[in-house]
KEDREN-250802 format. One line per field, with one value per residue: residue number from 1; z, x, y negated of N, C-alpha, C in turn. Coordinates in steps of 0.001 Angstrom, whole numbers, always signed. Atoms other than C-alpha are relative to their C-alpha. Layout:
k = c(NUM ...)
n_c3 = c(Z ...)
n_c1 = c(X ...)
n_c2 = c(Y ...)
ca_c3 = c(Z ...)
ca_c1 = c(X ...)
ca_c2 = c(Y ...)
c_c3 = c(Z ...)
c_c1 = c(X ...)
c_c2 = c(Y ...)
//
This chain:
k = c(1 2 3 4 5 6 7 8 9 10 11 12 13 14 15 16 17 18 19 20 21 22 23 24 25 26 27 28 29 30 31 32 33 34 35 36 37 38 39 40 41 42 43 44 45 46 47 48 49 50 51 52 53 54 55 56 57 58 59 60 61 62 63 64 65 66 67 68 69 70 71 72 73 74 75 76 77 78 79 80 81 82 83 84 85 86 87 88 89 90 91 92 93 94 95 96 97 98 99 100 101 102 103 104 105 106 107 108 109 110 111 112 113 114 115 116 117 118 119 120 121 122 123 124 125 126 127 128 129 130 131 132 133 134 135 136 137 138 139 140 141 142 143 144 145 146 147 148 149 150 151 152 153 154 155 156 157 158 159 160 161 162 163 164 165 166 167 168 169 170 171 172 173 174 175 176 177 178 179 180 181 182 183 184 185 186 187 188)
n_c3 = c(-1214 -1199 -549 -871 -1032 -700 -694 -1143 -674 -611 -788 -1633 -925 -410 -1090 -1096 -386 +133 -1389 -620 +147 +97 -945 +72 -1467 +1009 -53 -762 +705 -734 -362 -595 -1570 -174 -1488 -1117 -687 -23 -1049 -95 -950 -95 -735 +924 +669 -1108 -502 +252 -1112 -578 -1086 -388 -1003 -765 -1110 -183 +1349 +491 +567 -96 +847 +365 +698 -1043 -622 +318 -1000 -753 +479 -807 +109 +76 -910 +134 -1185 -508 -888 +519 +276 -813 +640 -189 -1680 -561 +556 -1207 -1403 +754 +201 -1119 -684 +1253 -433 -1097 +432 +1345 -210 -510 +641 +1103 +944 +815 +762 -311 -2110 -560 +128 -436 +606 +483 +651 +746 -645 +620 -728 +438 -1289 -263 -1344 -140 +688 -1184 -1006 +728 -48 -1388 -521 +982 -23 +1286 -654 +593 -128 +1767 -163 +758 +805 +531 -394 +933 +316 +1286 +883 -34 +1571 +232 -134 +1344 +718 -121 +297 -713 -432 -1278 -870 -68 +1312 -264 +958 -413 +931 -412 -682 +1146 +328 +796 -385 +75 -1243 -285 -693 -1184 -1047 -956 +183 +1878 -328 -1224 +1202 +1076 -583 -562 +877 +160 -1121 -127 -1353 -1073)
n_c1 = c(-496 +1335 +365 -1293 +582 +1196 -192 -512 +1120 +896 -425 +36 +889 +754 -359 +424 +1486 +376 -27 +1004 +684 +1242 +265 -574 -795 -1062 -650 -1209 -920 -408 -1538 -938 -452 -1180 +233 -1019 +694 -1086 -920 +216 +177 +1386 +814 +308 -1557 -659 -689 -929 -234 -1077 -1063 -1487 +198 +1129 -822 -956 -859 +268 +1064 +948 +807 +1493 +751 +261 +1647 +793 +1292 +1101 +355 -1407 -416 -2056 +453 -976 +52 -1285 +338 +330 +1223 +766 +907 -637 +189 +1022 +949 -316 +1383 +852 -1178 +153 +1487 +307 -643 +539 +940 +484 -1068 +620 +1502 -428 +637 +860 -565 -1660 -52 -737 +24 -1595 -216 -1561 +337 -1143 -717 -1065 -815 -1602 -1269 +721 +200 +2104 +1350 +635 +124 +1624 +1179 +129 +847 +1582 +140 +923 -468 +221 -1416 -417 -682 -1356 -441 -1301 -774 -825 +771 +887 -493 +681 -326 +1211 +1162 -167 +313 +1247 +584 +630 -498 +546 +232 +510 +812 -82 +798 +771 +112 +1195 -493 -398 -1090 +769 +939 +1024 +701 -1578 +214 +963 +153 +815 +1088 -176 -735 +1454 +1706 +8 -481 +1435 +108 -656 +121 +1270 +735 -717)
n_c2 = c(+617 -555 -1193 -466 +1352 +10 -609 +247 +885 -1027 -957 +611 -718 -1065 -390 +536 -978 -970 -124 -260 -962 +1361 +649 +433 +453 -389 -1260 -563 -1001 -857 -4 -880 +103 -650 -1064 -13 +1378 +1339 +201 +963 +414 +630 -681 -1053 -555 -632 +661 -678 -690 +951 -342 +907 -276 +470 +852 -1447 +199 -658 +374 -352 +504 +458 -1370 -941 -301 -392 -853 +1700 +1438 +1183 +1302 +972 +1600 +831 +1215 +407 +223 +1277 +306 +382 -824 -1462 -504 -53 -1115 -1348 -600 -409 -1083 -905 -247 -1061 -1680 -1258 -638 -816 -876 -1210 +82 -1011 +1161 -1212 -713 -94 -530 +1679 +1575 +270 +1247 -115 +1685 +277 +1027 +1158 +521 +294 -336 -1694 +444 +211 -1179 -1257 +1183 +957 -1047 +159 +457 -191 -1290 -1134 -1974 -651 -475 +508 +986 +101 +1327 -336 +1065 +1445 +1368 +124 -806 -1499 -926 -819 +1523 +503 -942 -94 +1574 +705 +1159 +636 -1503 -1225 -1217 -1354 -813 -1211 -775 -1372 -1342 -315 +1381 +1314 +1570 +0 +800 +969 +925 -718 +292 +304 -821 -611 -1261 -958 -314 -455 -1207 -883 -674 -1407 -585 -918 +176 +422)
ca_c3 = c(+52743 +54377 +54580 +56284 +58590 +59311 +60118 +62576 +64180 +64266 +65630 +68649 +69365 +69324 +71664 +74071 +73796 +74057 +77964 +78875 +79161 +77673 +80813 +81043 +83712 +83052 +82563 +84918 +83095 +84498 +86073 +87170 +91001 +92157 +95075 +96423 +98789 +98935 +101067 +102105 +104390 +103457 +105085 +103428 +102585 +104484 +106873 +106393 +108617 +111038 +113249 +115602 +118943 +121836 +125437 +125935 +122791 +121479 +118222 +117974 +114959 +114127 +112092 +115476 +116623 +113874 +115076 +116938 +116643 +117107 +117196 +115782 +117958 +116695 +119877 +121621 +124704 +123758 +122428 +124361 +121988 +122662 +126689 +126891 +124509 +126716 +129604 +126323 +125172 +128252 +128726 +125339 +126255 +129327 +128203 +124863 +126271 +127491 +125261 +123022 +119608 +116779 +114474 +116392 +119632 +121366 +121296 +121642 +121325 +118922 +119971 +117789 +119736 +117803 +120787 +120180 +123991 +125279 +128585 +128022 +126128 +129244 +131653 +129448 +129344 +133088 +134105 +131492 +132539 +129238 +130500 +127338 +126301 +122476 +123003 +119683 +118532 +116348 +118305 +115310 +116175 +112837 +111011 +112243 +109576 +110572 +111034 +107173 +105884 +107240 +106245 +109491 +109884 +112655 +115877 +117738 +114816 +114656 +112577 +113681 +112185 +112247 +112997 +109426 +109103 +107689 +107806 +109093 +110903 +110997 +113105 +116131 +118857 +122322 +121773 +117804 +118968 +121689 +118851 +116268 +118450 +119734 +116088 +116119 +119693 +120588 +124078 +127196)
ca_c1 = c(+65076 +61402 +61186 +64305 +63506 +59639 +61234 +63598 +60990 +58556 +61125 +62171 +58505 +57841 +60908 +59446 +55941 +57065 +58324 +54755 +52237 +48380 +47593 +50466 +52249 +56231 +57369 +59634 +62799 +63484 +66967 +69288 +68943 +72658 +72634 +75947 +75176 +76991 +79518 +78613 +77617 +73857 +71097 +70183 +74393 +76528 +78064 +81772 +84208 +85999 +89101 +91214 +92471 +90514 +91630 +93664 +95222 +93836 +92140 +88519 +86098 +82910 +81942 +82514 +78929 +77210 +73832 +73091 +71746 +74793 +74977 +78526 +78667 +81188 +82647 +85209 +86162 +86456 +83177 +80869 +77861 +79507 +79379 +76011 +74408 +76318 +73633 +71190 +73771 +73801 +70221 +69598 +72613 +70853 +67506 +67528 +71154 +69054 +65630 +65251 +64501 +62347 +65474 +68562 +70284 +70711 +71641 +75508 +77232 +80587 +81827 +84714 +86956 +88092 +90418 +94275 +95512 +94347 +94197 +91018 +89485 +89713 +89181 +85660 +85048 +84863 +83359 +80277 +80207 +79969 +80098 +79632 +83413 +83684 +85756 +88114 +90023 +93559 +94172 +94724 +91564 +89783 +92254 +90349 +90743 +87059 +85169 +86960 +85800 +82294 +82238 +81741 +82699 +80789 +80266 +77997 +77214 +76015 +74680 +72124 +73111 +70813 +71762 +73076 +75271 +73009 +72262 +69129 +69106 +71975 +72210 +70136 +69930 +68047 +64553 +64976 +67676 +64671 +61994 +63907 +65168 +61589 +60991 +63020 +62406 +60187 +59950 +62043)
ca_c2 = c(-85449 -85790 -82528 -81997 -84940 -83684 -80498 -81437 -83459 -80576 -78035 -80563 -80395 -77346 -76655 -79294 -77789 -74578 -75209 -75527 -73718 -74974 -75798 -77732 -76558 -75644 -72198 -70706 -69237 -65783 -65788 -63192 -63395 -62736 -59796 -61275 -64223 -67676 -68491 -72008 -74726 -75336 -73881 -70343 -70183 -67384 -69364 -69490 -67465 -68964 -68040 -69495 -69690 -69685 -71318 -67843 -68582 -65371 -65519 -65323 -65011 -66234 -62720 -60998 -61715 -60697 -59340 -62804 -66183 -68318 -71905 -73421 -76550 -78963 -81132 -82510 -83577 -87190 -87654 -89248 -88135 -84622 -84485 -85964 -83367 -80734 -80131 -79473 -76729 -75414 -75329 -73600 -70659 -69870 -70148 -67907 -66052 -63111 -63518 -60578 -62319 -60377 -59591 -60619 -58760 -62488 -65656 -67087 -70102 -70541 -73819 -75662 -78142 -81363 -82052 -83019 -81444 -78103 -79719 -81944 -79387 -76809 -79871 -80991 -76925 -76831 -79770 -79366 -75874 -74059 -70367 -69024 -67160 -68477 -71513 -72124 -75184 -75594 -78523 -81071 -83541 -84377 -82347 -79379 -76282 -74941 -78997 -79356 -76314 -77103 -80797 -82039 -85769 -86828 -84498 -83713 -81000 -77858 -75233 -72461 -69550 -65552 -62162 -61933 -65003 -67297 -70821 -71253 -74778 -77886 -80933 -79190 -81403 -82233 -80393 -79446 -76853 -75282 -75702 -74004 -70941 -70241 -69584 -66447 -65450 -62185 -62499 -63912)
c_c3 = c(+1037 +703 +1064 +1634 +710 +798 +1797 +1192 +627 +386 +1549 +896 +286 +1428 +1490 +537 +558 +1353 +711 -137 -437 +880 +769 +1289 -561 -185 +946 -906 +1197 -193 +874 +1315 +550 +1279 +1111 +638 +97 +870 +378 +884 +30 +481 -1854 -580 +1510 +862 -66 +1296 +733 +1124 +474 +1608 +1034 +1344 +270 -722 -846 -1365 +212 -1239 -6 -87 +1935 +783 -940 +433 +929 -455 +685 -566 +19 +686 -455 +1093 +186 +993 -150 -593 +1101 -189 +304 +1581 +27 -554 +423 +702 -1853 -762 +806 +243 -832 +536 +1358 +64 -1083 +45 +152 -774 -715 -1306 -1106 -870 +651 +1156 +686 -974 +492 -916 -632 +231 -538 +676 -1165 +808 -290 +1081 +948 +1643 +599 -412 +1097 +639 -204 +215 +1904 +416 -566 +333 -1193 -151 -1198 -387 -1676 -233 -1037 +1 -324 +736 -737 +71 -1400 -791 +418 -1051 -201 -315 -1704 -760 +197 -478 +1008 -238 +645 +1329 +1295 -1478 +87 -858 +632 -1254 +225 -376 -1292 -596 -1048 +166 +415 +472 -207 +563 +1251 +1071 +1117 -305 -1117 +661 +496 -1385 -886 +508 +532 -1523 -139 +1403 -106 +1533 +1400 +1390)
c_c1 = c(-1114 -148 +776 -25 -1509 +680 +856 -668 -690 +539 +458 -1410 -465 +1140 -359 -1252 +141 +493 -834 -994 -1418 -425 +1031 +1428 +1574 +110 +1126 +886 +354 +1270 +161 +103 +1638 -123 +1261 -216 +948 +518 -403 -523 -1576 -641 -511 +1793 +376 +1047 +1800 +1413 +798 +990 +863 -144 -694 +749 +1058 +1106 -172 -589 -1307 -457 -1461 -604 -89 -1392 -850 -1093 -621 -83 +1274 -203 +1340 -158 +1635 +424 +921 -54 -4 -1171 -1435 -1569 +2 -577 -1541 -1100 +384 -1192 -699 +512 -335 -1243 -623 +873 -535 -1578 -308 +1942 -954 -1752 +382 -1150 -643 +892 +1177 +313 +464 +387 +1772 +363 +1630 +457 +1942 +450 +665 +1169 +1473 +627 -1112 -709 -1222 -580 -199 -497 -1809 -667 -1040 -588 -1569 -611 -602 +785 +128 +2004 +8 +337 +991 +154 +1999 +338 +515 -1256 -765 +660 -170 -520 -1516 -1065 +853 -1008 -1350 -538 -471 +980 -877 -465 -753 -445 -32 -1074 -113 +404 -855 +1127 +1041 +1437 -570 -330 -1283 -510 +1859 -453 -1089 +489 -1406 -1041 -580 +828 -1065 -904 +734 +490 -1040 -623 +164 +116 -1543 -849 +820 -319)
c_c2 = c(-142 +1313 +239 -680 +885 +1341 +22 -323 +1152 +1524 -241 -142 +858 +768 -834 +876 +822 +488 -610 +713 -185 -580 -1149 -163 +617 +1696 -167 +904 +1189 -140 +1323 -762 +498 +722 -460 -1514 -780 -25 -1762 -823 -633 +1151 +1220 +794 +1117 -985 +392 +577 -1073 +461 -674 +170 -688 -463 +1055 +163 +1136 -152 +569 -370 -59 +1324 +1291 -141 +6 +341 -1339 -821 -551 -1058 -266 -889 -450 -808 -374 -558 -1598 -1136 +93 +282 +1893 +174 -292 +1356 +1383 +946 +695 +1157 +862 +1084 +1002 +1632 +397 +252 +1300 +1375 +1386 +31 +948 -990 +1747 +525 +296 +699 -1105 -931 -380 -932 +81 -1459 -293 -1165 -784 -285 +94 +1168 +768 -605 -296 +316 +1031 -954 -48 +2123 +251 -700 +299 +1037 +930 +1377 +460 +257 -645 -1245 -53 -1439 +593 -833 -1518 -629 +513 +843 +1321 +1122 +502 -1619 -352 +779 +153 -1404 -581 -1535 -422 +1383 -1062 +1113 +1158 +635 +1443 +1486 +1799 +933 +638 -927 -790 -1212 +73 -1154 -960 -1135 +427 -872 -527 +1086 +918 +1584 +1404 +1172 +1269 +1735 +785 +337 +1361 +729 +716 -150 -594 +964)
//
C-alpha cells in the first residue's frame, strides 16, 4: 500500500515538474494554430458582417469596404454623448479620408444608427454633417440586430477595424481615434 501511495505521489510530481523547465520557467505546449480566423468582437477577431438598410433604404454591407480602415461607429441621434463626439468623427473622415495608409487603400466610416424614426436619424445626419455615404440602421433603438451582435450597450462605440476585417482598436474616442489611425498611416 506504501508503495502504491509513494508512487502516486511521485508520478503527480513528476507531472508537475515536468511543466518546467530547470530553469524554471513553464513550457509552452505546441498548439495547432487554426488558419481560419474568428469571427468575433475582440480586438484581433474578424469583425462580424453587418447589413442593413441605409437612409435610401438600400442595403449596405460592412464586407463591401474591404481594403480600408473603417471605423463602425455605434450612435444615435438621441444621444447626447453621440452628437458631441460627432465634430471628432468628422474630423478623423476628413483628415485620414484621403491619406494613403501603409497597407490599406483609405479610411471610411460605417456608422450604425440606434434611432427608432428615420426622420431624426437623417435630421442628426445633416445637421452633424457626416458626408461620409455608409449610413445603416434597422430602426428598432437598442434592439439593433448589428449593436446586439457586437455587444454594444452603451454608445458612443466603435471599433477600428484594417484593410482585412480585423479588429484592431475599440472604444476610439476624441484624440485615441487620431492616435491610433496615424499608426497605420503612410503619408497624407
Amino acid at each position: 500500500m506504501k508503495r502504491i501511495l509513494f508512487a502516486a505521489a511521485f508520478s503527480a510530481l513528476l507531472i508537475v515538474a515536468g511543466s518546467f523547465t530547470l530553469n524554471n520557467e513553464p513550457v509552452k505546449a505546441k498548439r495547432a494554430v487554426s488558419k481560419t480566423a474568428v469571427v468575433g468582437t475582440n480586438i484581433g477577431d474578424i469583425a462580424p458582417e453587418i447589413e442593413m438598410a441605409g437612409v435610401d433604404g438600400k442595403k449596405l454591407k460592412l464586407s463591401s469596404l474591404r481594403g480600408k480602415m473603417v471605423l463602425i461607429d455605434f450612435w444615435a441621434s438621441w444621444c447626447g454623448p453621440c452628437r458631441r463626439e460627432n465634430p471628432n468623427v468628422v474630423g478623423a473622415y476628413e483628415k485620414y479620408n484621403k491619406a494613403k495608409f501603409k497597407t490599406a487603400k483609405g479610411f471610411d466610416i460605417f456608422s450604425v444608427s440606434l434611432d427608432k424614426t428615420a426622420d431624426a436619424w437623417k435630421q442628426a445626419i445633416e445637421k452633424d454633417q457626416l458626408t461620409w455615404k455608409n449610413h445603416v440602421s434597422d430602426l428598432q433603438g437598442w434592439n439593433n440586430a448589428a449593436a446586439a451582435n457586437y455587444g454594444v450597450s452603451s454608445i458612443p462605440m466603435s471599433f477600428l477595424i484594417d484593410e482585412k476585417g480585423v479588429i484592431v482598436a475599440k472604444s476610439l474616442r476624441g484624440l485615441e481615434l487620431h492616435k491610433k489611425l496615424d499608426e497605420y498611416v503612410k503619408s497624407f
